[in-house]
Structures are given as C-alpha cells and as structure tokens.
N, C-alpha and C positions, 0 to 999 in steps of 0.2 A: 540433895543436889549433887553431892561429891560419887552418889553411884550411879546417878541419871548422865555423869560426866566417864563414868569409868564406860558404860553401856552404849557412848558415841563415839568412842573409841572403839569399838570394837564392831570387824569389817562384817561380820552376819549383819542380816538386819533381823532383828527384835522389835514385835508388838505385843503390847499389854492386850486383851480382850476380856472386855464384862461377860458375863453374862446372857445379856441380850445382844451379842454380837456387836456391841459397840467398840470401837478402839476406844482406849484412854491413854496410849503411849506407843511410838515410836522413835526408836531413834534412827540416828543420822544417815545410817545406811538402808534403814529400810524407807526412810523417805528418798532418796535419791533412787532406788529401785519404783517404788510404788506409788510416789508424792503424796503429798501431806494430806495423812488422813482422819486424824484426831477427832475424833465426834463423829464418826462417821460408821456403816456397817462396813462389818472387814470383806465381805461379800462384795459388796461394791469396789472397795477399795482393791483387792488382791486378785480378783475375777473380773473383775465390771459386769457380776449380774446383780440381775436386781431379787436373788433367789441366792440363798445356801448352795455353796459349794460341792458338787456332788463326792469330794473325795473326804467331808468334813463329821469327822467321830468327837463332836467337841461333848455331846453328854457322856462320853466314856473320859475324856480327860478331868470334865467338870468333877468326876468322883471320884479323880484320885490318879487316873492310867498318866502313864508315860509313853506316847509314839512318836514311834521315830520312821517317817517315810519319802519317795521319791516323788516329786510333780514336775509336769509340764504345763504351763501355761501358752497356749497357745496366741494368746492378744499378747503378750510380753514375748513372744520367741524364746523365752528360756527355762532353763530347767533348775529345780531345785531339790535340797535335800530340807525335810522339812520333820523339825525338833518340836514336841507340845506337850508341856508339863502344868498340871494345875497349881492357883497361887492361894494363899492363904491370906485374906482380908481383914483386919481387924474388925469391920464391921460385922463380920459373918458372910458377906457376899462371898457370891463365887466368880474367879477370874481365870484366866491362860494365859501360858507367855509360847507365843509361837514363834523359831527360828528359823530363819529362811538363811541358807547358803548357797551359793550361785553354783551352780555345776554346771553352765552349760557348755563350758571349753571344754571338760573332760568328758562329756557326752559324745559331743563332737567329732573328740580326737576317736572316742570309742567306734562312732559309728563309719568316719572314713577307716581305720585299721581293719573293721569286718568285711570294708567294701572292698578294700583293696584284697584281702586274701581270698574273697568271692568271686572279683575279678578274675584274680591269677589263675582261682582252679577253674573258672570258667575258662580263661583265656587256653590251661592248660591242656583241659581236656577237649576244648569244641575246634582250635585253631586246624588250619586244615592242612598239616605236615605232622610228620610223628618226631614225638619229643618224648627225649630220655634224658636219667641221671643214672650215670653206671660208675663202680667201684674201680680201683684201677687191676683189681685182679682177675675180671674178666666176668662182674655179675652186674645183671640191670637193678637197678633199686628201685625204680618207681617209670612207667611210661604212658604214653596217653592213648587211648582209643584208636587215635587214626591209627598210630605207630603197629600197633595189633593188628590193626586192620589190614593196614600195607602189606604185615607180612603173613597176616595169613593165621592167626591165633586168636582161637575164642576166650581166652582163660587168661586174665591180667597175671596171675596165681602163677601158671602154665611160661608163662613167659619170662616171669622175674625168674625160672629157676632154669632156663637155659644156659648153657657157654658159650659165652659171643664166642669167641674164638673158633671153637669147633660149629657150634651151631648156626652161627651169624653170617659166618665170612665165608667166602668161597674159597679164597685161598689163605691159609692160617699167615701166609706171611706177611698179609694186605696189614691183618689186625699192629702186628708190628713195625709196618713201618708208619701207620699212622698213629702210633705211640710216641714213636721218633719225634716224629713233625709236631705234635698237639704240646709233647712237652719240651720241645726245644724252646720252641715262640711263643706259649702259650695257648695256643687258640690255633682252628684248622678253620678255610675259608672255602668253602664248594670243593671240597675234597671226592674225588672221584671213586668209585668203589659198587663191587658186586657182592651183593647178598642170597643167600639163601632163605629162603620162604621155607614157612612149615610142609608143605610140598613139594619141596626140591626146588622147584622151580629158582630159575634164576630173576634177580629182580634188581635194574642198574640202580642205585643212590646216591643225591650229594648231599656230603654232610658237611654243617656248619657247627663245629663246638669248642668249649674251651675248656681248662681245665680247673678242679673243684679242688681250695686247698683249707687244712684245719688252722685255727689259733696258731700253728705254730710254723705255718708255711710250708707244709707238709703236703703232699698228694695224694689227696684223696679217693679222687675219682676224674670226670668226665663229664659234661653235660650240653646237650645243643639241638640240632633239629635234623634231621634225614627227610630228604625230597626225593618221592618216588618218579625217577627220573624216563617211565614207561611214556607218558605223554609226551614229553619232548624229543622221544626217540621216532615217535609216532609223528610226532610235528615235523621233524627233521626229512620224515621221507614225504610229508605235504611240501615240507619246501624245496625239496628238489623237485619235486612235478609240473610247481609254480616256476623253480629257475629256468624248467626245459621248456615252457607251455608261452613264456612270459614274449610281448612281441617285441617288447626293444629287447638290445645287447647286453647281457647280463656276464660278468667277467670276475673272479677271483685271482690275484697276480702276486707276486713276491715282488719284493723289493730289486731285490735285483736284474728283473727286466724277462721275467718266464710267467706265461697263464699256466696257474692252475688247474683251472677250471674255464669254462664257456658253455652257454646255451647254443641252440641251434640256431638261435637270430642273429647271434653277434655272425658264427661261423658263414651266413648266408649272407650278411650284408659287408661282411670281407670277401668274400668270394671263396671259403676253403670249404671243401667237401669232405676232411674228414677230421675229426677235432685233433687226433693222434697228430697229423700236422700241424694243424693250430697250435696246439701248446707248444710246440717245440720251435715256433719261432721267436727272434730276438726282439723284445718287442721297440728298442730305443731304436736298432737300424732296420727289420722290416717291415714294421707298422706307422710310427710318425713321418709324416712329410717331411718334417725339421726335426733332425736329432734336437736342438736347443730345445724344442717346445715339452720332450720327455721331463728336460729339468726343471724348466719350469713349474709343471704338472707337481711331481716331487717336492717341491720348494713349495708351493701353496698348500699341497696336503698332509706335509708333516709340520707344517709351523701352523697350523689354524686346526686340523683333523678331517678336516671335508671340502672338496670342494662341490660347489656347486654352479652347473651352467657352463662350462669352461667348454669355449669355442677351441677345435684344434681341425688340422688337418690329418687323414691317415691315409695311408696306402691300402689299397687292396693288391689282392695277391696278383691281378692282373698288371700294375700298378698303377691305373686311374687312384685321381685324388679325390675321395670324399669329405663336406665338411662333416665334422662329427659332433655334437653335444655333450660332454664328459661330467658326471657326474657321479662322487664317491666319495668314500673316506678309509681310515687309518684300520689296519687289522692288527690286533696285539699278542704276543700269545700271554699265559695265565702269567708268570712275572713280570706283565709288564713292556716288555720288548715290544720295538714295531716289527711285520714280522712281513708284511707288505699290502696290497690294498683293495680295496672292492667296490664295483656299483655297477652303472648302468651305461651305456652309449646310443645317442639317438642321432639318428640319417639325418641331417639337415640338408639333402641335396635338393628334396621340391622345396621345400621354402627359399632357401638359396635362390632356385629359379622362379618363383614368383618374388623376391625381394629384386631380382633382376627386371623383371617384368615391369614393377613398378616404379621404378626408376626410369625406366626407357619410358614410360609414359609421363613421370615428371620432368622429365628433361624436355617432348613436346610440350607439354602445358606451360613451363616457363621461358622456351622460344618466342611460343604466342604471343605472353604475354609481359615479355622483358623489355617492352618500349613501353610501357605506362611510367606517369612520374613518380604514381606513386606506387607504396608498400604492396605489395599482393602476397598472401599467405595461404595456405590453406594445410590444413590434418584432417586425418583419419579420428573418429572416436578415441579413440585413446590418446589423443594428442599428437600424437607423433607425426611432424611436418613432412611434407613431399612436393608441395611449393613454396618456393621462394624467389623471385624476381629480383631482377638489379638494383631496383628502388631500394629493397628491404635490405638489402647489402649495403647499400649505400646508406641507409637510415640506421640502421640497427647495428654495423660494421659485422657481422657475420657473414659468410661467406656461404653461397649455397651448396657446396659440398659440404660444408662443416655441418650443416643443420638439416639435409635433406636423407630421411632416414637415419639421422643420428639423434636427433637433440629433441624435446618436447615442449609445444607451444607453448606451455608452461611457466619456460625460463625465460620467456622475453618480459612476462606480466610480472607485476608486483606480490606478492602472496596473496593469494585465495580470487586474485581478480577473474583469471580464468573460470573459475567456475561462476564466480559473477555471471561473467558474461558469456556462458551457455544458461546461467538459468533465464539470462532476460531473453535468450534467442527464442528460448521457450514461449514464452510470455508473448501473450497479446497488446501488452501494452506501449511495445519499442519500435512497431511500424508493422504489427501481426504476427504471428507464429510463424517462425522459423527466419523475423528476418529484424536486422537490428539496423535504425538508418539514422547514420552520424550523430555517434552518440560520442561526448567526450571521452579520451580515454588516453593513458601514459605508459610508456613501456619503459623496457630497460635495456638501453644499450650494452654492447660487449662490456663498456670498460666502467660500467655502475650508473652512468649518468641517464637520468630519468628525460626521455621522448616525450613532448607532451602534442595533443592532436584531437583527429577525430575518426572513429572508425566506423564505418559501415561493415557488418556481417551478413552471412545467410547457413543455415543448415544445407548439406545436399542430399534428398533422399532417394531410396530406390526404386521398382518401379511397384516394390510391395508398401511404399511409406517409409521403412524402416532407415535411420539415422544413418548414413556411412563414410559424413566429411564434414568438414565446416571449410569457409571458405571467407575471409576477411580483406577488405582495402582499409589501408591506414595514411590519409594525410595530415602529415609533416606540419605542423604552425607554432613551430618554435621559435622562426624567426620576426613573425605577427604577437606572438606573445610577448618576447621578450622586447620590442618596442613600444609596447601596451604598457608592461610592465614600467619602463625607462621614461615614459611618456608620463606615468602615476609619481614616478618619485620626483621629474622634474617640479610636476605639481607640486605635490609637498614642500621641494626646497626653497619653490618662490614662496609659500606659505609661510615657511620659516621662516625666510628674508623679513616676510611682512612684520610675524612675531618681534623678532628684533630690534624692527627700526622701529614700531610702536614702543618697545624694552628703551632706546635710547631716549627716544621724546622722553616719553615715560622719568626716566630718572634723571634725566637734567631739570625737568621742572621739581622735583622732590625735591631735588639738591640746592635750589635756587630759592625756593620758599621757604626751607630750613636751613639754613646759613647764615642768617642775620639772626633769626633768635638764638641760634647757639651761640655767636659771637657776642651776644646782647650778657647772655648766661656765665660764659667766661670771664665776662671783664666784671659783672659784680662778683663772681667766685675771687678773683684778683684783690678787688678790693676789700671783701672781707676780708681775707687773708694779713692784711695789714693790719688789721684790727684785733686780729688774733694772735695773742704769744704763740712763738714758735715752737717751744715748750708742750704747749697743750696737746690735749687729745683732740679735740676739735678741728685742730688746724692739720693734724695728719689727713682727718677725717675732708675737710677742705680740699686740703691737697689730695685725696684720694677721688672725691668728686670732679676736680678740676682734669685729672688725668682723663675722666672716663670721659669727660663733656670732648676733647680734645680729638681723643681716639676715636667719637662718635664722627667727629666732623671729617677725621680720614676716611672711615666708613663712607661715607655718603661721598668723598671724591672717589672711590671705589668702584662704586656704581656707576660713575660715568664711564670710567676703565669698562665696564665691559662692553658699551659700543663704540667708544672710543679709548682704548688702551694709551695708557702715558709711560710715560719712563718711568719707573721706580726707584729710588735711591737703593743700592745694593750697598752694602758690608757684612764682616765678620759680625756673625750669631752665633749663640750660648742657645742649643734648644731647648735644650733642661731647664736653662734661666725662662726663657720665653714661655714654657708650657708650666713649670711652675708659676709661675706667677698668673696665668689663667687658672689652673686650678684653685688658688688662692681667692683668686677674686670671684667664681663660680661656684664655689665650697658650700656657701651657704643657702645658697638658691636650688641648688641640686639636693641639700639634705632635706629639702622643704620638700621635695618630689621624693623622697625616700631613696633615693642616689646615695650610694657610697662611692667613695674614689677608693682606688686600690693603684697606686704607682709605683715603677720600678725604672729609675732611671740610672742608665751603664756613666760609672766617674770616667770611664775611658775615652766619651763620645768626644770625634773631633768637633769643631767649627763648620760651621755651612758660611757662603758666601748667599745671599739672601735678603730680601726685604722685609725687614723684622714686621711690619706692619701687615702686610698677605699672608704673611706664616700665621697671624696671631688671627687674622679672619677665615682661616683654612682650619685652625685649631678648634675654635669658639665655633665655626659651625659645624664640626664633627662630632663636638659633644654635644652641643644644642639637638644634632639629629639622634644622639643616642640617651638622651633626658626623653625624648619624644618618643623614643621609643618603648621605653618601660614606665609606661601608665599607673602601675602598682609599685613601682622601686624594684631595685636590682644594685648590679655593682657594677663601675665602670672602671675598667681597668686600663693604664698608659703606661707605655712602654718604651723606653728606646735602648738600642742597643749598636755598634758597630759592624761593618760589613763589609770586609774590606776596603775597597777606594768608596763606600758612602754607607749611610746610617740608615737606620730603620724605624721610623715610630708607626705604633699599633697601639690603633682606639680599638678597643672590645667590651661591648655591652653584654648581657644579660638578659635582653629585650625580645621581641615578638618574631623578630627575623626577615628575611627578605624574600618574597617566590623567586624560585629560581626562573620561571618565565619572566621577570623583568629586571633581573641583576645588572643585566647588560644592558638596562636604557638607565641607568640614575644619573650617568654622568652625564645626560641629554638637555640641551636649555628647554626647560618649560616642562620636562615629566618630574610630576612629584605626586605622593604614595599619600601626602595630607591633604586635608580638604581647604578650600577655597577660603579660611579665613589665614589658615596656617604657613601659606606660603604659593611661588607661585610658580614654583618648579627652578630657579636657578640659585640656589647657595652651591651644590656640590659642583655645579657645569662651571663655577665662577672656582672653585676650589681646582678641580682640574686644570682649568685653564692656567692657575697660577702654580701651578707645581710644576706643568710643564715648560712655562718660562723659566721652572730653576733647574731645569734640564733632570727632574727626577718623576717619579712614577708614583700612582695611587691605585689600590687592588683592593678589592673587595671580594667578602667572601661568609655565607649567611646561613643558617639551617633555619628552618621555620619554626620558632618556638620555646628554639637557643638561644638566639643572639646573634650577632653580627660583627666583626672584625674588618677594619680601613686600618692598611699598610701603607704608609708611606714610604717613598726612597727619595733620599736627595743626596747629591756628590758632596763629597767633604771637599775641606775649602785647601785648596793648597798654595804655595806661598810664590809658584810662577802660574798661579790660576789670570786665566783670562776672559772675562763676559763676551 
C-alpha cells in the first residue's frame, strides 16, 4: 500500500500490464490522463482501438528489454515520452510497467520556434524589398534575393565580399553621412540615396534601418530594408501627365501665398495664358474675392489637414468673379513642417446658374400657390426643398428663404419618417402608386414642438416615368386635436368625480356600521381591565389591545377625511417616538413575512408641528406597502435625519421595485399595483394628501428588482410657527 501511495504521487502516469494486455494498475496520473482503466486492455484504454497499438514492442519488453520512446496520440492531442520496463511476478507471470510523460507543451513550443524561424527566412528571402545586415566597417553579412536582384548580382558569395562604400554608393560621402544619422538616432527612416548596380548603372533607394548592437552596447553593424525607388520615379512622371491632362484645377502652393505649380485647367479657368505668370501672382490679393476668405481657407486646413468642398470666390485675371469649389490638404516636408498646400479647384459657375434658375422658378411656384391655407411643400429626390408657401411658414415657423435650397425635407419629419413616407408613395396601397391621400402624419417645428395633421402627397414624374420631385399638402389639426384631447380628460375627471363621491358614500357607511362594535369592544376591554392587577402582564397586554381598538376607530374617522376632510388636532411630535413605536408594534408581523427592520434615527431631529394620528396612518401604510412588497423577505430600512429648516424620513425596502412607466400615477386615488382583494388604490393618494396638509413633501424613487425608497420632508416645528 505504502508504494501504491509513493506511485500516485508521482506526476508521470504509470500502468501495470499483464501479459495479455490487461491493466492491473494505474495510478493517479495516469488515470486523470487516460481514465480509469483497471481490467481493461491497454489498447483500448490508451489508443481507443480495439487492436494493438501499432507502435507496441511489448514481446521485446516481456523478455527483459528496456524502451524508451516518443508518441503522439492523436484522439488525446498529445504527446508523450514513453518508459517500458518488464516486471518480475512472483507467480512467474509476465508483466510491464509502462510510463507515460506529457511532453506536449514542449512539442509545442518546439514546433512554433521552427515555424517562426521558417517564417523569418521565408519572410526573409521572398519579401519584395532587398534586406540586409552589414557590419559597421563597410561589409554585407547576409542579404536577400531581391536585394541581389535590384542590384544586379548573381552570386549571394559575390556580393557579401563587396565595399559598400566604394562599390554601393555613388558618392563615398553619402555612405558617411548616413552613418552620422543611423548612429546618432538609432535608426534612418526613407533615407534618400543613389546606388551603384553591378553595372554601373545608377539605381535611386530608400533605405529604412537601424542599427545592430553586442551584449555590451557596442556597434555592430546595421540592418534594414532598400526600396528600389525606379518605379516611383516612373510613377512620378505618370503623375505629372495626369496633373497636366487632369480637367479640373490642380494647384501645388506654399504657405505663404505663391503657386508652385498648376495644370493647364486651373491656368484656363483663371484666364492666364502663361503659367510663368500664374505662379508669380499673390494669391491672398490677386486671386480671392475676399482677402478674409484666404484666412479662412488657412485656418480650416491647418487645424483639421484637408479641406473639403470649401465654397470661395476668385478672381480671374480679367477680374470677373467665379464661384470656385476648393478642395485640399496640408504638404509637409520630411521633418515634419507645414510647408504649404495642394488639391483641386472646380468652376461652380453653371451650377451657380442653374441653382439660379431654380429658384427663379420656386419663387413662381410659391406666388401661385401662397394663398392656400394650408402647408405646400415640395423637393427634388434628394430632398432638398424648393417649395415652400406661407402656410408652411406659418406652420412650421421656417421661413422660405431659410429652407428653399438650403434645408432638407428631412428635418421637418421625425427620424426615418421621411423615408416612411416615400416608401408608401410607392405603394399601392395609400390611394395607388405615386400618390398618398390624407394620411396622418407629425412634423417638427422650428422650436422642437411636434405638428400633428394630415398629409396628402404625390411623386412628380418626367415625361420618361423617371422620379424628379415630390410634392406634399399638410393640414394643420392641432387645434381639433387638442380639443379632442381636452374633451377625453374632461371625461375622465367627471369619472373621477363619480369614483369619489361613490369613495365617500362608500366609507361613511363602513364607518357607521363599524362604530358601535368597536365602542361595544372598548368598553369590555375597560372593564376587564379593572379586573386585572395593574401589576400583570396581562393587563399591559389589555392595555395594548385597548390602544389598537382606539386607533382603529381614528382610522375609520379618516376615511371619512377623505371626502370629507375635518380639522385635525395639530401639536408638537417626537417622530422617532411615533415611528418607533410602530415598528415595535409591527416587528412581529413583519418577522412572520421574513421582514427585518434595519433603523437609524438622527438624536438631533427637531419637533414637527403635526397630527400624530396621519403621521402614524402615513407610517403604517408605507410599511404595510413595503411588507407587500417582498413576498420572499428582505429588509426594510427607516431613517430619519435633519435638513436644515425640515427633516427627512426614508422607508427603503428591498422588494420587487416600481416600473418606471407608472412611478408617477401611485400617488393617484384608485391606481394601485395589488389586485382587487388587496386594496383599492387609495392608501398612498390618502398619505399624500396628508403630508401635504403639513406643508411637506413625499418622493419616490424605484429600480425594478431592487427596491423602492418614500422620502418624506416635513418643516420642523418652530416656536413663532403658525398653521
């Protein structure tokens, strides 16, 4: 037993095998690898076939060998080293002890470390820039295919034993001062530079490298990438053919107010005939309409880097004013610097004149029809209005210059309604394709407030079918609504009336037929009392029944207070005193629901002026509604604390919570959140009402799930206080 224990300690796993391929022992590790397989063939158990192992030499161990080898299990995903020595049976039988040790992290790591170095020299040799590592005395150590290739060298051999210096560079000085630079900073970044080809030939490269140091911070070498810079020299004369061929204005500028450069567009659609003039004007005073507008320009494209779209005016050299379309950004040179800016200029003077054009025809359209009472609207496909009438001004408070060619029909609708309401124009179903007739619909005034109505639409199309307007009437019936509306609530309040005055019948008769048995109730509590030493426990208990029978019958004069409100005796309260002693008397009825009380009341609180009797039916039903509230138990916690000129108590449950959709009806007579046997909607509307007689406040405040908190405030009592 004591080596079957040293043997599960220890992290290989270890199996006994008979003979016939049976296990007769495993321990603890090799069952957590293989699960429990004791009785079982090892075949199954370490393979899961139902056949010998192909890698299995067990009648060479069975007489005597010792092997030591590697496996992959592929149903296991891992890999092992695998121990098998034969055992000696006292029977004579023949057995193995075979040890399995987990290698497959160190496989693992073997096999990424190969990938990664098979990577690299792939990445080395196939990547499509030449890559070198060079010594700092001016020898290559190792470079890649293309780099030979670029320059023109068959022989990897042939190339490692040239002199960069003399053989590399064109000019020996280049090789030094980009010494300078690699080992000042480290590292060179598109380093400009001419090489020599085994050819002669000259060949432009930018080189990216940094520098290579030993153990000891030492300089070794050099190492990084060379881009043969032929193609982009080549590109470079595509893109000038493209700057002169190109039909808008293409412009390169300095910062301080000189072209460059210009194509022949720009030079044409300024008027100048020869660019030698072009560049040499100033472009703040003879090209902008408005000096201010150069700053501008300036100001938007060095704080963002581009602009885009920038309406401006310019001069031509004639000086008529074109509008122009400006669009560019920031030139830097290689530090860094701005150094000034570049893009494109487009003619906007036909659209100018057709934006012209169509406005001279909105302005008839909305002549025609600026005596209707109502809305008239109408855009182009893309939304963008070009009528609007007086109505719609008048409705919408937008003014038809502000929305005619400025604004998009868009921003009158509510989100996504516009598209709404071109897919129904669509639609055959809204009075037939292409036409929508008085269909509800709300819009948005200037100043947020929601238009409600009815709108008839139509599409307008051309004489090929093709979409190219919409056209909308909107009347106005907000002042039919909102009498509708005024008309439903008066309803409702006579409903409520009715609620009420049923509320009053209602609890004078409670209060009438319950009033002599309580007083029936009292007067034997009375006389028992006398019967009972005053001494006893009994007679506290007496006296404790007699108080609640008492307080009951205030209750039920209460009720009538709420259709008919009485005067209340007011005085100085202790509300700690008041609220303790409800909790005391509701302590055990709450622990019966799984209620814990959890109270903190401030020794500092003033006095209230108050009807101790509503304070204690305002108490009693907050906690009553937070017992109801946690069906399973929870914890209800009270609080009060001072607040400057008045006090604060907070009931906080534990319980189910409140929707925030109806937070704001609880304090309402007749809504309540219990069903019909529980109550009948007015404890809280009866608790408002009496908090507001003591000139203080009641909030509420709920998460769904969490709990619920009623803040009370009431004014502290002071000594020139007047009701």
């Amino acid at each position: 037993m004591k080596a079957i224990s040293i043997l599960n300690l220890i992290e290989e796993g270890i199996c006994v095998i008979k003979e016939d391929f049976t296990i007769e022992f495993m321990n603890k590790s090799m069952i957590r690898d293989f699960g429990e397989g004791v009785g079982k063939k090892c075949y199954r158990v370490i393979n899961g076939s139902d056949e010998r192992c192909p890698w299995c030499r067990a009648e060479e161990v069975f007489e005597g060998a010792t092997l030591n080898s590697e496996l992959h299990l592929p149903a296991k995903g891992k890999y092992y080293t695998l121990i098998e020595m034969s055992l000696k049976n006292k029977n004579v039988s023949k057995s193995k002890v075979s040890i399995f040790k987990d290698i497959t992290k160190r496989k693992i790591s073997e096999e990424k470390a190969r990938s990664s170095e098979e990577d690299y020299k792939r990445l080395f040799e196939h990547v499509r820039s030449g890559l070198y590592v060079s010594s700092k005395e001016g020898k290559f150590l190792n470079a890649n295919r293309y780099l030979l290739d670029m320059l023109g060298y068959e022989s990897k051999e042939e190339f490692l034993n040239i002199e960069i210096t003399k053989d590399l560079y064109v000019r020996p000085e280049d090789r030094d001062k980009f010494m300078d630079n690699i080992e000042q900073n480290g590292y060179v970044i598109d380093y400009e530079v001419n090489f020599k080809r085994k050819d002669g030939s000259l060949l432009p490269v930018l080189m990216t490298s940094h520098v290579r140091y030993d153990n000891e911070n030492k300089i070794l070498g050099y190492e990084g990438i060379m881009v043969d810079q032929s193609q982009r020299k080549q590109m470079e004369e595509e893109y000038k053919r493209l700057f002169e061929n190109v039909g808008c204005g293409v412009f390169i500028s300095t910062r301080e107010g000189k072209f460059i450069n210009a194509n022949q567009a720009l030079l044409d659609m300024l008027g100048y005939k020869s660019k030698e003039d072009f560049l040499n004007i100033d472009i703040t005073k003879d090209l902008y309409a408005r000096a201010e507008d150069r700053n501008k320009f300036m100001d938007m494209i060095e704080k963002q880097g581009h602009v885009i779209g920038y309406e401006v005016e310019f001069k031509r050299k004639d000086g008529t004013i074109i509008p122009v379309l400006l669009t560019g950004h920031v030139r830097y040179d290689q530090q860094g610097k701005l150094i000034g800016y570049e893009g494109i200029n487009i003619d906007l003077s036909q659209r100018k004149q057709m934006e012209k054009e169509l406005r001279e025809t909105n302005d008839f359209l909305n002549n025609f029809i600026k005596s209707s009472p109502n809305a008239i609207m109408a855009s182009d496909m893309k939304g963008d209005i070009f009528i609007w009438n007086k109505a719609a001004e008048e409705i919408l408070e937008y003014k038809a210059y502000e929305v005619i060619g400025k604004m998009n029909i868009r921003k009158i609708y509510p989100e996504g309604v516009a598209q709404q309401v071109m897919k129904m124009l669509r639609s055959p179903d809204y009075g037939g394709i292409g036409k929508l007739r008085s269909y509800p619909m709300v819009y948005k005034r200037r100043d947020g407030q929601i238009i409600e109505g009815n709108l008839s639409a139509a599409i307008v199309y051309d004489g090929q079918g093709k979409e190219i307007a919409s056209v909308g009437v909107f009347v106005d019936l907000k002042e039919r609504l909102d009498m509708e509306r005024k008309l439903r609530i008066t309803q409702e309040q006579l409903l409520q009336s009715e609620k009420l005055a049923a509320m009053g019948r209602l609890t004078s008769q409670i209060a009438h037929e319950l009033n002599n048995p309580l007083y029936g109730i009292m007067n034997t509590l009375e006389l028992l009392k006398t019967e009972v030493s005053p001494q006893s426990k009994r007679r506290k208990i007496l006296e404790m029944a007699l108080s609640e029978t008492v307080r009951l019958t205030e209750l039920l004069r209460k009720m009538l207070s709420f259709s008919r409100p009485d005067e209340e005796e007011k005085q100085t309260v202790d509300i700690n005193t008041i609220i303790d002693e409800i909790l005391v008397l509701v302590k055990k009825q709450l622990q019966e629901n799984g209620v814990t009380i959890a109270s903190s009341f401030s020794p500092d609180l003033d006095q209230v002026f108050a009807s101790k009797n509503q304070l204690r039916q305002v108490f009693l039903n907050l906690i009553s509604n937070a017992r109801d509230a946690m069906p399973e138990g929870g914890t209800l916690t009270v609080k009060t604390s001072p607040n400057k000129d008045n006090i604060h108590i907070e009931f906080t449950d534990t319980g189910i919570g409140i929707d925030q959709e109806i937070i704001e009806k609880i304090f309402d007579s007749f809504f309540t959140t219990k069903d019909s046997i529980k109550g009948v909607g007015l404890g809280l509307s009866v608790c408002y009402g009496f908090i507001k007689e003591h000139g203080g406040h009641i909030q509420v405040s709920s998460r769904i799930g969490e709990g619920t908190t009623f803040t009370i405030t009431l004014p502290s009592y002071k000594e020139n206080f007047e009701e």
